[in-house]
Chimera marker file (.cmm) of the C-alpha trace (Angstrom):
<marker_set name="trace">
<marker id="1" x="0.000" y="0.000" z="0.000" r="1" g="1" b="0" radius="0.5"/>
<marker id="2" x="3.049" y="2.606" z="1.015" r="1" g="1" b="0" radius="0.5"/>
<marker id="3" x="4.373" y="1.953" z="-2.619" r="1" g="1" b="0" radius="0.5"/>
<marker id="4" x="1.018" y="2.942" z="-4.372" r="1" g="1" b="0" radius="0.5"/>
<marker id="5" x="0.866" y="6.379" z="-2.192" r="1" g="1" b="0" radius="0.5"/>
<marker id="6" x="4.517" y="6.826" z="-2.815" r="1" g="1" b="0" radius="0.5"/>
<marker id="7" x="3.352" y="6.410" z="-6.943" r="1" g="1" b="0" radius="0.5"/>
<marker id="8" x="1.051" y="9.029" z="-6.783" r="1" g="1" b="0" radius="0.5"/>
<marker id="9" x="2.880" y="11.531" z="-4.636" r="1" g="1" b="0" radius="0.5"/>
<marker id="10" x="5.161" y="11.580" z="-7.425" r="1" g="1" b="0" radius="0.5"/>
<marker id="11" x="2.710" y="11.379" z="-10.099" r="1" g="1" b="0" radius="0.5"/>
<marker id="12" x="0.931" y="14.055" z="-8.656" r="1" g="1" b="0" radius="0.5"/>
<marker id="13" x="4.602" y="16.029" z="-8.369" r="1" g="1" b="0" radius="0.5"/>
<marker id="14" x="5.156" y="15.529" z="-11.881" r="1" g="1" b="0" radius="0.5"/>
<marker id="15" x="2.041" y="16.740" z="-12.864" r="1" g="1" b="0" radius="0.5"/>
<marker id="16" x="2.762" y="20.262" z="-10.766" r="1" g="1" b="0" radius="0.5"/>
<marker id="17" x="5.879" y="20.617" z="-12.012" r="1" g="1" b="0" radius="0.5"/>
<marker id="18" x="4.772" y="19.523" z="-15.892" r="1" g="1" b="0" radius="0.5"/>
<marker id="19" x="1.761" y="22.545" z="-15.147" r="1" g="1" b="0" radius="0.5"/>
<marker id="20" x="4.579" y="24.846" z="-14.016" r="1" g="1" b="0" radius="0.5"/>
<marker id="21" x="6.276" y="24.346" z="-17.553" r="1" g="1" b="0" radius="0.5"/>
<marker id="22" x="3.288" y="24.985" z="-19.401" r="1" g="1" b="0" radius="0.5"/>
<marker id="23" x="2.488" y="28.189" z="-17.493" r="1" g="1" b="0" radius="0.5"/>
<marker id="24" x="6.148" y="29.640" z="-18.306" r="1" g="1" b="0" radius="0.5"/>
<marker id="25" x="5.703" y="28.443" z="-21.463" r="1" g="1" b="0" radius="0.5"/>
<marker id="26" x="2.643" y="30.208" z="-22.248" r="1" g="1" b="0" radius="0.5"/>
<marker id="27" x="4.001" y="33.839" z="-20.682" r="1" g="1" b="0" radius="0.5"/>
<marker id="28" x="7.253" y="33.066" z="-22.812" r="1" g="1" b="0" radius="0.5"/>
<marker id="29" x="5.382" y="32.981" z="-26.274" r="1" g="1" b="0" radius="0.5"/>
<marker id="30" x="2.877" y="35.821" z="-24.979" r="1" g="1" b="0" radius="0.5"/>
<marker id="31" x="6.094" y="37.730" z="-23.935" r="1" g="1" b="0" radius="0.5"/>
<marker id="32" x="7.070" y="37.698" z="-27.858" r="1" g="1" b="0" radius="0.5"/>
<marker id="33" x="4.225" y="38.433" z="-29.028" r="1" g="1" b="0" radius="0.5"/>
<marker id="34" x="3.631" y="41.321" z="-27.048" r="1" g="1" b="0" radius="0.5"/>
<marker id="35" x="7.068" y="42.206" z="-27.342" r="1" g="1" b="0" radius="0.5"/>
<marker id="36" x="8.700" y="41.452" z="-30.588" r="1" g="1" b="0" radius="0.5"/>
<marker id="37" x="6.961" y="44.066" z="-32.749" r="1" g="1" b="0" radius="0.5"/>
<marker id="38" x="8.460" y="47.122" z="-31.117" r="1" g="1" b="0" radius="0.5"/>
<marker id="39" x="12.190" y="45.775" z="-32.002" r="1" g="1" b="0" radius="0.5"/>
<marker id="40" x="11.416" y="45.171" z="-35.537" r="1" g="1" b="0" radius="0.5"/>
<marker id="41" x="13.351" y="46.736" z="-38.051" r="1" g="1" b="0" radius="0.5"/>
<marker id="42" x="10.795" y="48.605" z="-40.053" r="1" g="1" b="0" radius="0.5"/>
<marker id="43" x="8.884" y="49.237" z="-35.913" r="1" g="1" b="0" radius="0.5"/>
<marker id="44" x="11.591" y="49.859" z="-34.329" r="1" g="1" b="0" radius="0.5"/>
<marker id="45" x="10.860" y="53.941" z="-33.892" r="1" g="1" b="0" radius="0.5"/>
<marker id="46" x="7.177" y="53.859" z="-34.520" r="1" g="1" b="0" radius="0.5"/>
<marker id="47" x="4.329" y="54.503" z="-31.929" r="1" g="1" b="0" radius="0.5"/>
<marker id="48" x="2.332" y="52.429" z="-30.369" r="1" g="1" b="0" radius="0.5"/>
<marker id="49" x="-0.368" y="53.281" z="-32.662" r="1" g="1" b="0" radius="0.5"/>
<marker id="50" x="1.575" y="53.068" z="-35.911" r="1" g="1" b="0" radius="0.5"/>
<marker id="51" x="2.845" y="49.066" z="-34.794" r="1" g="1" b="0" radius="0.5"/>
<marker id="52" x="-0.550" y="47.669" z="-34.229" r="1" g="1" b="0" radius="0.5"/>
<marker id="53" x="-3.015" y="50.207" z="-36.883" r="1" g="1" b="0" radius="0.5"/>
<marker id="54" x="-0.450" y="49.564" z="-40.029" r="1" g="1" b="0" radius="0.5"/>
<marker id="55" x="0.080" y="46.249" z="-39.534" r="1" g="1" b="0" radius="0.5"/>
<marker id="56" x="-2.188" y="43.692" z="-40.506" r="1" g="1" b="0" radius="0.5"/>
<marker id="57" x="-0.089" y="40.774" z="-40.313" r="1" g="1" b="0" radius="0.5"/>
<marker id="58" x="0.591" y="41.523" z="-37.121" r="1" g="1" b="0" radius="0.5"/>
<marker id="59" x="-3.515" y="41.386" z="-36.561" r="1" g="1" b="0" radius="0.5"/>
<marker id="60" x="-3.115" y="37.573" z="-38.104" r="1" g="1" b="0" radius="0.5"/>
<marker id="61" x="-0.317" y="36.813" z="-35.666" r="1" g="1" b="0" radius="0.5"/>
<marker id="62" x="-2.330" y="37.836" z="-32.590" r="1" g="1" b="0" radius="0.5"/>
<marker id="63" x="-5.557" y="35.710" z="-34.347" r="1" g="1" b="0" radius="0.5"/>
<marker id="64" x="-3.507" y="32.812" z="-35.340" r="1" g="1" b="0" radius="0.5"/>
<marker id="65" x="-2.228" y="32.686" z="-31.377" r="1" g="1" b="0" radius="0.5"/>
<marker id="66" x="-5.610" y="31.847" z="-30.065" r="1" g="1" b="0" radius="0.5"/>
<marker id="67" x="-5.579" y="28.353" z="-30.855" r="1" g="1" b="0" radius="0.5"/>
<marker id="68" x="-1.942" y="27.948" z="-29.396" r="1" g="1" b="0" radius="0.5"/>
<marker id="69" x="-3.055" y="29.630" z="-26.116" r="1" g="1" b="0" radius="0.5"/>
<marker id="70" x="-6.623" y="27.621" z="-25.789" r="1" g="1" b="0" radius="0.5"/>
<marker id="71" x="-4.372" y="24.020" z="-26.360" r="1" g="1" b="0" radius="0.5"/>
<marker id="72" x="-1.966" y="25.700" z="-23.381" r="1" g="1" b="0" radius="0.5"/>
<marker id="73" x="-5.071" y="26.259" z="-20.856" r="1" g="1" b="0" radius="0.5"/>
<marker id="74" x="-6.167" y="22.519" z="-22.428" r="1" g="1" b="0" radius="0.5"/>
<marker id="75" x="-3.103" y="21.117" z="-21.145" r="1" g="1" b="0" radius="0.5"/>
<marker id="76" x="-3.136" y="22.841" z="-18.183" r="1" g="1" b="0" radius="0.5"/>
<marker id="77" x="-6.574" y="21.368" z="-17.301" r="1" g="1" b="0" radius="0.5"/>
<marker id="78" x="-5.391" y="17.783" z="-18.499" r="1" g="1" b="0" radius="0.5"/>
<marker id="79" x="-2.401" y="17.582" z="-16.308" r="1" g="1" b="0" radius="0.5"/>
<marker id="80" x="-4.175" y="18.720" z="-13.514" r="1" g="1" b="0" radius="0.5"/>
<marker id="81" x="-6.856" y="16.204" z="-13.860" r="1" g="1" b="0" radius="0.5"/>
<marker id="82" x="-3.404" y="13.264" z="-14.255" r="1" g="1" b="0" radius="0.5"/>
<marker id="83" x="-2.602" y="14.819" z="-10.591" r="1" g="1" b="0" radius="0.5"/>
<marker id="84" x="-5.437" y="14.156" z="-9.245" r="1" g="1" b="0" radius="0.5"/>
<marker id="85" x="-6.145" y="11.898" z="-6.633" r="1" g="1" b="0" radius="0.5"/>
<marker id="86" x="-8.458" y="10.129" z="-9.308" r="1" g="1" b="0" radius="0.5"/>
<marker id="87" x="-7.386" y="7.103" z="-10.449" r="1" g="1" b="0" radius="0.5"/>
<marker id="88" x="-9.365" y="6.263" z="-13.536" r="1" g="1" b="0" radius="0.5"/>
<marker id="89" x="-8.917" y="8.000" z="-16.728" r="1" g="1" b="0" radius="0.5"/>
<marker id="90" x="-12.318" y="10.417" z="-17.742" r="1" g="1" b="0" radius="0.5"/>
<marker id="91" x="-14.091" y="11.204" z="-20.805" r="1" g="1" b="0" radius="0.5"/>
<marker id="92" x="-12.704" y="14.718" z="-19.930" r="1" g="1" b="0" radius="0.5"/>
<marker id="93" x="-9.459" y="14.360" z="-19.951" r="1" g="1" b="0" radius="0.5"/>
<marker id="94" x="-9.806" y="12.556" z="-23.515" r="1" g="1" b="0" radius="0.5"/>
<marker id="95" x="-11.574" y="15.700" z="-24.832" r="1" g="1" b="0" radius="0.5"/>
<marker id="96" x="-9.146" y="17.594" z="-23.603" r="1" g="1" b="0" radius="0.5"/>
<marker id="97" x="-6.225" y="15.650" z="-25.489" r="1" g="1" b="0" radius="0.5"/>
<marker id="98" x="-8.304" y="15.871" z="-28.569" r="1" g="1" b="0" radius="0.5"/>
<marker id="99" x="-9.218" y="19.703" z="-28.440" r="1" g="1" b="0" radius="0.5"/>
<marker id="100" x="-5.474" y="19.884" z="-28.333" r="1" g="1" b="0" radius="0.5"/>
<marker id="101" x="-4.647" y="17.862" z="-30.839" r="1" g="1" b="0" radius="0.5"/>
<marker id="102" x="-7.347" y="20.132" z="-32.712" r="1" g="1" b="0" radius="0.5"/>
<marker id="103" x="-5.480" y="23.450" z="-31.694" r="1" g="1" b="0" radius="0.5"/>
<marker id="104" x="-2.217" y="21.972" z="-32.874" r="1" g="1" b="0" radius="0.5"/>
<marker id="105" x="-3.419" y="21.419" z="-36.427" r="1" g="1" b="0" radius="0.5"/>
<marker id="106" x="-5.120" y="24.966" z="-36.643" r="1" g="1" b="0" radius="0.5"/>
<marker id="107" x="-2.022" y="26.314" z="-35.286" r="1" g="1" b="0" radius="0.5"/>
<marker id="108" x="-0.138" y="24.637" z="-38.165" r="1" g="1" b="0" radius="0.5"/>
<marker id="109" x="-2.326" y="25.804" z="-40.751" r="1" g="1" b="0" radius="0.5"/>
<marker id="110" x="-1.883" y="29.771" z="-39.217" r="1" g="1" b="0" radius="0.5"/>
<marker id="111" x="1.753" y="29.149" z="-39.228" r="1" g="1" b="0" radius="0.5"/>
<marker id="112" x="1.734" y="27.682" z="-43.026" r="1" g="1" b="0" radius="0.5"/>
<marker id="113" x="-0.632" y="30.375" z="-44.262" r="1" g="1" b="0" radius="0.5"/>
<marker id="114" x="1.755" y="32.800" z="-42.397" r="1" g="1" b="0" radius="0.5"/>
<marker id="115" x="4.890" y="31.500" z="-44.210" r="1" g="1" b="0" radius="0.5"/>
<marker id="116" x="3.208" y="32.011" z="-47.766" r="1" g="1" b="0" radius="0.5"/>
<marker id="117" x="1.862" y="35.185" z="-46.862" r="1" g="1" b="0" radius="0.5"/>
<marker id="118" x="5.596" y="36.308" z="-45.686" r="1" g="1" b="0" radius="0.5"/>
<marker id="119" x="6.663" y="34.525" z="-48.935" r="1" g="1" b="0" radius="0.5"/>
<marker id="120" x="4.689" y="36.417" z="-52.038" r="1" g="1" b="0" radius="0.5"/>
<marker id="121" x="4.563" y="40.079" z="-49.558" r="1" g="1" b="0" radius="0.5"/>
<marker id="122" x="7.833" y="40.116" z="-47.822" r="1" g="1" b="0" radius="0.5"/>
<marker id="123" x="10.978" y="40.720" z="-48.791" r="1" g="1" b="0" radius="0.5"/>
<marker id="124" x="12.360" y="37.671" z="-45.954" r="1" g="1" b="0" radius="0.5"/>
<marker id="125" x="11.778" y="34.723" z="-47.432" r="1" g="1" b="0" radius="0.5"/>
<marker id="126" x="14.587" y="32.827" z="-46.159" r="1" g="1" b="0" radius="0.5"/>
<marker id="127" x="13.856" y="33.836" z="-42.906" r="1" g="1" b="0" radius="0.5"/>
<marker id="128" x="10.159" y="33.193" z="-42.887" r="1" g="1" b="0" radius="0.5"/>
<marker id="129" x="10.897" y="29.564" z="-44.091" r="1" g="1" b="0" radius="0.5"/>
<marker id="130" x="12.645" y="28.976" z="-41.374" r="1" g="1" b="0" radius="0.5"/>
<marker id="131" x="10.930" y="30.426" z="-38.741" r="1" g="1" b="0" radius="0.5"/>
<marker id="132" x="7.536" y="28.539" z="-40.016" r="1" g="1" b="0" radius="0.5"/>
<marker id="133" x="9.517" y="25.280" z="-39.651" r="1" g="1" b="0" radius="0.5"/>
<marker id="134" x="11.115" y="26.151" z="-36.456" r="1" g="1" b="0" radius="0.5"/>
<marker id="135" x="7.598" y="26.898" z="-34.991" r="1" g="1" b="0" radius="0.5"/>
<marker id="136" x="5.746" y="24.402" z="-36.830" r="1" g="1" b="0" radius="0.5"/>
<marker id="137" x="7.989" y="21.286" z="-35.221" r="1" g="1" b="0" radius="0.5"/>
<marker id="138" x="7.106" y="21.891" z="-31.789" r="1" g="1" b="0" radius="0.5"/>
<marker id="139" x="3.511" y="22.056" z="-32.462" r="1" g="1" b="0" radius="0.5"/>
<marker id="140" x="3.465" y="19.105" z="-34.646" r="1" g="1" b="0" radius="0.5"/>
<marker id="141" x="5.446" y="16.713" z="-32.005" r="1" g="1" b="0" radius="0.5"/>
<marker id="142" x="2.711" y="18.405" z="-29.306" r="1" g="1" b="0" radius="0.5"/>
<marker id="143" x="-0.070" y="17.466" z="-31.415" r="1" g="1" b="0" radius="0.5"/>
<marker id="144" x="0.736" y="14.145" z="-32.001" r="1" g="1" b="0" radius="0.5"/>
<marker id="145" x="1.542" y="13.276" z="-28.374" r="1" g="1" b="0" radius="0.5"/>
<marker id="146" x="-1.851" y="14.852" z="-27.892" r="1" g="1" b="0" radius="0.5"/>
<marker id="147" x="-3.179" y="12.420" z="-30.425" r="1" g="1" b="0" radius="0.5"/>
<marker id="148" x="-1.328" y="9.725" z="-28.557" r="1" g="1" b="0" radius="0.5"/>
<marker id="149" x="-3.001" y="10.468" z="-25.416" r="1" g="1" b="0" radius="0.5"/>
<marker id="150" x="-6.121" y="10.490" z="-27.014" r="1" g="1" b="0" radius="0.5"/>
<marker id="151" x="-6.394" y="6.998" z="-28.000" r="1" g="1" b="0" radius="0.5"/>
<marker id="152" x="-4.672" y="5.732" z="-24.819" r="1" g="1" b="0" radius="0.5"/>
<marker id="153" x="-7.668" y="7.738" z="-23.205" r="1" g="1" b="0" radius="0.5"/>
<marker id="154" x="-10.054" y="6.211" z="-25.103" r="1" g="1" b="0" radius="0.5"/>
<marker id="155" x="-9.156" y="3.150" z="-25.249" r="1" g="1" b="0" radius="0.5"/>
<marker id="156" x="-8.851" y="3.213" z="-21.037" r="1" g="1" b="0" radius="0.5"/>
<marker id="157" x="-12.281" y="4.853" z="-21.062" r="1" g="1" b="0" radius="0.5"/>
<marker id="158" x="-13.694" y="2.545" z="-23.065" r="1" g="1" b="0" radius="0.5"/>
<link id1="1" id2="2" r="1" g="1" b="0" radius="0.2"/>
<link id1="2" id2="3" r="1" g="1" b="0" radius="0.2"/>
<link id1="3" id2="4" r="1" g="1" b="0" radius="0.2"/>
<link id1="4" id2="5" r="1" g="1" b="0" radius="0.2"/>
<link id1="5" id2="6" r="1" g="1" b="0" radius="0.2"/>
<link id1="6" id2="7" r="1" g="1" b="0" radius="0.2"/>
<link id1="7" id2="8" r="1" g="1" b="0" radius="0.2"/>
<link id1="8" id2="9" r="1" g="1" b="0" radius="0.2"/>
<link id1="9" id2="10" r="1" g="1" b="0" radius="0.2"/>
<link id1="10" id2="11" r="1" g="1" b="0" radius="0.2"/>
<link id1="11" id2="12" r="1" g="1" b="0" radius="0.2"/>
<link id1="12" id2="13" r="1" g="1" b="0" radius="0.2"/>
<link id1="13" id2="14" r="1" g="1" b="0" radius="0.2"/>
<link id1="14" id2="15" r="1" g="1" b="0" radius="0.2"/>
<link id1="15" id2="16" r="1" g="1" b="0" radius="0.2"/>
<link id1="16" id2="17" r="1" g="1" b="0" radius="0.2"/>
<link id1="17" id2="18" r="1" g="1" b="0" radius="0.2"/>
<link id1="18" id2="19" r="1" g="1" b="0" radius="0.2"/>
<link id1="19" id2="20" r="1" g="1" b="0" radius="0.2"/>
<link id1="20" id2="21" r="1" g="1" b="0" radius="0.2"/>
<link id1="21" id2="22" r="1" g="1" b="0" radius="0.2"/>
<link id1="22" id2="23" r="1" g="1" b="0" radius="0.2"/>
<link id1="23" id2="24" r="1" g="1" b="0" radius="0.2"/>
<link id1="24" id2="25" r="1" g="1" b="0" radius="0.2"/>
<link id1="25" id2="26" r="1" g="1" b="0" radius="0.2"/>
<link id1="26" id2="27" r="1" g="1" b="0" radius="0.2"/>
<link id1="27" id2="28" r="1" g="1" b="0" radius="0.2"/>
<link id1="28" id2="29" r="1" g="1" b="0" radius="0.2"/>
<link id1="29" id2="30" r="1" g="1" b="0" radius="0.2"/>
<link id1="30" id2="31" r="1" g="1" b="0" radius="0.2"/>
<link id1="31" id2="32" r="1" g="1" b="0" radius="0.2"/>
<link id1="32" id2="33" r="1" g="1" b="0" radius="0.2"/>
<link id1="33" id2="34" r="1" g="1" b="0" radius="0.2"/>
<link id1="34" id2="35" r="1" g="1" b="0" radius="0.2"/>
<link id1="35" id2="36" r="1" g="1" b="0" radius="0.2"/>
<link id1="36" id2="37" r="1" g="1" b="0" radius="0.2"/>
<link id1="37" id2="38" r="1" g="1" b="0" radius="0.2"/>
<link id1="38" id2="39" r="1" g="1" b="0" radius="0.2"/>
<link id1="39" id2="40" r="1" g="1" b="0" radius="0.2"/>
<link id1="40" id2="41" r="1" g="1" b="0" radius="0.2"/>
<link id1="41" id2="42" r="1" g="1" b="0" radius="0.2"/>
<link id1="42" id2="43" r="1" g="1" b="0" radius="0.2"/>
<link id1="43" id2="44" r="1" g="1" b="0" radius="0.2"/>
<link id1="44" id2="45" r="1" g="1" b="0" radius="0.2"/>
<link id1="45" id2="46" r="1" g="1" b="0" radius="0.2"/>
<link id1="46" id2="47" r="1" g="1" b="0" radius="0.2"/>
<link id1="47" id2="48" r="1" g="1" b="0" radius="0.2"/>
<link id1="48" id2="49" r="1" g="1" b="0" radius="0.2"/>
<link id1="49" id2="50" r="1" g="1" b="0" radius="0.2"/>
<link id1="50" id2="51" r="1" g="1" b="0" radius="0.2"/>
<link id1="51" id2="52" r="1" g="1" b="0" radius="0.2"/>
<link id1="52" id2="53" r="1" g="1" b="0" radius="0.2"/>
<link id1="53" id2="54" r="1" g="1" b="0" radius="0.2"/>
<link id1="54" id2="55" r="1" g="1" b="0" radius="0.2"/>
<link id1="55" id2="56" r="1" g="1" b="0" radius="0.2"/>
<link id1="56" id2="57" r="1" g="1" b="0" radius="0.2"/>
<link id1="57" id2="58" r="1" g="1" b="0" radius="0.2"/>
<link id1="58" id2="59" r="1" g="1" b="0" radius="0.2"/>
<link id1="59" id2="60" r="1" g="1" b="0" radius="0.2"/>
<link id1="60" id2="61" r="1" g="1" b="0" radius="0.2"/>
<link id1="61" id2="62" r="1" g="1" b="0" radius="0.2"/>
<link id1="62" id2="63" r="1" g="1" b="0" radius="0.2"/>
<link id1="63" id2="64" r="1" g="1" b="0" radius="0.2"/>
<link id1="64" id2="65" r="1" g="1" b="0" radius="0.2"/>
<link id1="65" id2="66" r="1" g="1" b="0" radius="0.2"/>
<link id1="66" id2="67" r="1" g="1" b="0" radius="0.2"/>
<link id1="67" id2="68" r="1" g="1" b="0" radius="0.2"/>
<link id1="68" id2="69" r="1" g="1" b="0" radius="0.2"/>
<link id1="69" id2="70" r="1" g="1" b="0" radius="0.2"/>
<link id1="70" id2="71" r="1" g="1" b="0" radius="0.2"/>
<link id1="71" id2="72" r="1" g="1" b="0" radius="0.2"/>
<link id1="72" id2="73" r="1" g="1" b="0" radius="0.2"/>
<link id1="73" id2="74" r="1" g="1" b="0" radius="0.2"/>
<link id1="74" id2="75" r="1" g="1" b="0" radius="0.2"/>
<link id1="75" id2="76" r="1" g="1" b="0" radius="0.2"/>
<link id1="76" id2="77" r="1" g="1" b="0" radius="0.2"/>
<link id1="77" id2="78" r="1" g="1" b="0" radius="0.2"/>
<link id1="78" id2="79" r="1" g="1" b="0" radius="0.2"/>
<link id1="79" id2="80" r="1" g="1" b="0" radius="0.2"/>
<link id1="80" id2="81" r="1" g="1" b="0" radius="0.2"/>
<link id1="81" id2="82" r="1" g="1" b="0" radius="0.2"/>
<link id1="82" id2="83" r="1" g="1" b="0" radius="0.2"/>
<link id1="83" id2="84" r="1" g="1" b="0" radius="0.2"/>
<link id1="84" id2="85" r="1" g="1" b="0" radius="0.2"/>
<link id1="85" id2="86" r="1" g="1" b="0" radius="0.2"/>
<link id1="86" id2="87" r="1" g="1" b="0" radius="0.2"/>
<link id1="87" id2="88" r="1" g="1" b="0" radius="0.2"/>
<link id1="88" id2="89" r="1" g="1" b="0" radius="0.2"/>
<link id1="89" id2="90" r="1" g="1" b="0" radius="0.2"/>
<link id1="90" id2="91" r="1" g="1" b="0" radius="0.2"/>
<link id1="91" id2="92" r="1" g="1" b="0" radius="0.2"/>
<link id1="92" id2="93" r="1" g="1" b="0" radius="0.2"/>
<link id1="93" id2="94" r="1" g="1" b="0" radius="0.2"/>
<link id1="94" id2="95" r="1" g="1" b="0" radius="0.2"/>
<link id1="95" id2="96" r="1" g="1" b="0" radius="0.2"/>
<link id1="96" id2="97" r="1" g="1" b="0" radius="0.2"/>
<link id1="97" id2="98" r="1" g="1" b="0" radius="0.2"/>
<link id1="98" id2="99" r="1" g="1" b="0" radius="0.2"/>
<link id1="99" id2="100" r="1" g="1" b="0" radius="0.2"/>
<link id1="100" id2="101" r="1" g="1" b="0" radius="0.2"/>
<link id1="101" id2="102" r="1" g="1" b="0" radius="0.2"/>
<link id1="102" id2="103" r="1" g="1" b="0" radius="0.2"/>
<link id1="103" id2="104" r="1" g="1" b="0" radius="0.2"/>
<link id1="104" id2="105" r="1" g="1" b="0" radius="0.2"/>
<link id1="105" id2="106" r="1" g="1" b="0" radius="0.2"/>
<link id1="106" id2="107" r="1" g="1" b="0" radius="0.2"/>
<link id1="107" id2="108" r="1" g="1" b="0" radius="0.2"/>
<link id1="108" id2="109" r="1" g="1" b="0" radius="0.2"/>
<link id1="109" id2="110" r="1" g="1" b="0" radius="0.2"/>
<link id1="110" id2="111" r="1" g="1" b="0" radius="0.2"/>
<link id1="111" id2="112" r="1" g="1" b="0" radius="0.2"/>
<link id1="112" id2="113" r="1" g="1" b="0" radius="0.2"/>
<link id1="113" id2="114" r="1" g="1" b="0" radius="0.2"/>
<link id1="114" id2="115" r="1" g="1" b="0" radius="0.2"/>
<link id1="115" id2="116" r="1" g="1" b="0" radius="0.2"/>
<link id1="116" id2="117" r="1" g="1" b="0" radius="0.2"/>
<link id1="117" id2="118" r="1" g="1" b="0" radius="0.2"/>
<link id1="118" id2="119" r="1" g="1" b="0" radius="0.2"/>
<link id1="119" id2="120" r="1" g="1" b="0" radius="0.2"/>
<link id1="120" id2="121" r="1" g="1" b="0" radius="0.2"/>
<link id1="121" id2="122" r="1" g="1" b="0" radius="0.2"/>
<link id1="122" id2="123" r="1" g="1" b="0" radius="0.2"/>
<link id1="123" id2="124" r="1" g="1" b="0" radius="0.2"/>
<link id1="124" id2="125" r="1" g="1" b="0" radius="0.2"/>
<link id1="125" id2="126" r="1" g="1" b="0" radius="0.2"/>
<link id1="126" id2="127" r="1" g="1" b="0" radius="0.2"/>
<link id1="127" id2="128" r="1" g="1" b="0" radius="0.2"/>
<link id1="128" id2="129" r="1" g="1" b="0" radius="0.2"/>
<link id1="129" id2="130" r="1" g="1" b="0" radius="0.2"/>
<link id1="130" id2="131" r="1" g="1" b="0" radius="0.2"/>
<link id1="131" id2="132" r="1" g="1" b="0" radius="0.2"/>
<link id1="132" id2="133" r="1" g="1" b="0" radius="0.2"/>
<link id1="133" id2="134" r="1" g="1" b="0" radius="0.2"/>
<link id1="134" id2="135" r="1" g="1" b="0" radius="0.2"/>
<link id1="135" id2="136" r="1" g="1" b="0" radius="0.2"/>
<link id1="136" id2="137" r="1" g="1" b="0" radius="0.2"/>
<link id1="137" id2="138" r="1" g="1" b="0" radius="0.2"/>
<link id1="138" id2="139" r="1" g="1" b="0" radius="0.2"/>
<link id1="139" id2="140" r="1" g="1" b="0" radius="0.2"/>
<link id1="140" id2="141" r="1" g="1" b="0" radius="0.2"/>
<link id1="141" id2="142" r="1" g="1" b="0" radius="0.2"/>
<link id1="142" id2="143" r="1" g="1" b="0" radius="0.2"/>
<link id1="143" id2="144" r="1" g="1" b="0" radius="0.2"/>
<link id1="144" id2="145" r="1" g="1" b="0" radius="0.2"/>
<link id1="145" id2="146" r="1" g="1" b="0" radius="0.2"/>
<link id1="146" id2="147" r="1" g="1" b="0" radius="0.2"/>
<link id1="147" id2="148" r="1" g="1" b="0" radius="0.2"/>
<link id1="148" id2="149" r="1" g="1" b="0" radius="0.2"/>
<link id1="149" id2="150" r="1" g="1" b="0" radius="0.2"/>
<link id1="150" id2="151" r="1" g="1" b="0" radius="0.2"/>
<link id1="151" id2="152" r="1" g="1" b="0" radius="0.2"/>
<link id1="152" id2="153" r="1" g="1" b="0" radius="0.2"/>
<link id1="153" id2="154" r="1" g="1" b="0" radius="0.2"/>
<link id1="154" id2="155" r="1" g="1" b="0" radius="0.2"/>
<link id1="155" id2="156" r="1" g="1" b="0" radius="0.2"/>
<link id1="156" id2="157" r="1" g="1" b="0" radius="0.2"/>
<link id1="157" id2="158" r="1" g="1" b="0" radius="0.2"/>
</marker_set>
């Protein structure tokens, strides 16, 4: 019986500190967001006003961010429910995995439409490339251990 508590203590440990990381993670990509257009090159002496009213790709950035930060309170919610004193997987926590699956495939599709967009307008194509794929591969590998979990929900729930 002792090893079974000791289990969970450090399930439920893991879990805290697995939360922890996706809070810091989720103030470290709103950081850039919020911060990134004022050091710009073409922003980097405008006004507030000029950043955000003369920029509309910077309107699709903020839009395209939604799904990324509804998947972060997702996983937030699902982690918390794996800490838990409950033992048996839930029909929530599945949904959960799968609305973040969903959010990681929307995010993908902002970030491709982004990189065309930055490819045919902008004068960075090289750069947009690359920062597409470089933002693309961490939401991929998070959507497919979402999809992961998903199944192994299911199939526990079921």
């Amino acid at each position: 019986m002792e090893r079974h508590s000791v289990g969970q203590a450090m399930r439920r440990r893991s879990a805290k500190v697995l939360q922890v990381v996706t809070v810091v993670a989720g103030v470290g990509v709103l950081t850039v967001l919020l911060w990134e257009p004022h050091i710009e090159g073409r922003n980097a002496h405008s006004t507030l006003r000029e950043i955000y009213l003369r920029d509309p790709f910077l309107a699709y950035v903020y839009a395209g961010s939604i799904p990324f930060f509804v998947a972060t309170h997702q996983a937030f919610r699902l982690l918390g429910w794996v800490g838990s004193r409950e033992t048996e997987p839930s029909e929530r926590a599945a949904r959960a995995a799968r609305l973040i699956r969903t959010c990681a495939g929307v995010t993908i599709g902002f970030i491709a439409v982004g990189v065309v967009i930055l490819m045919f307008v902008g004068e960075e194509r090289p750069p947009a490339v690359l920062l597409g794929i470089l933002t693309a591969l961490p939401v991929l590998l998070v959507g497919a251990s979402a999809g992961a979990s998903e199944r192994a929900l299911r199939g526990a729930v079921d």
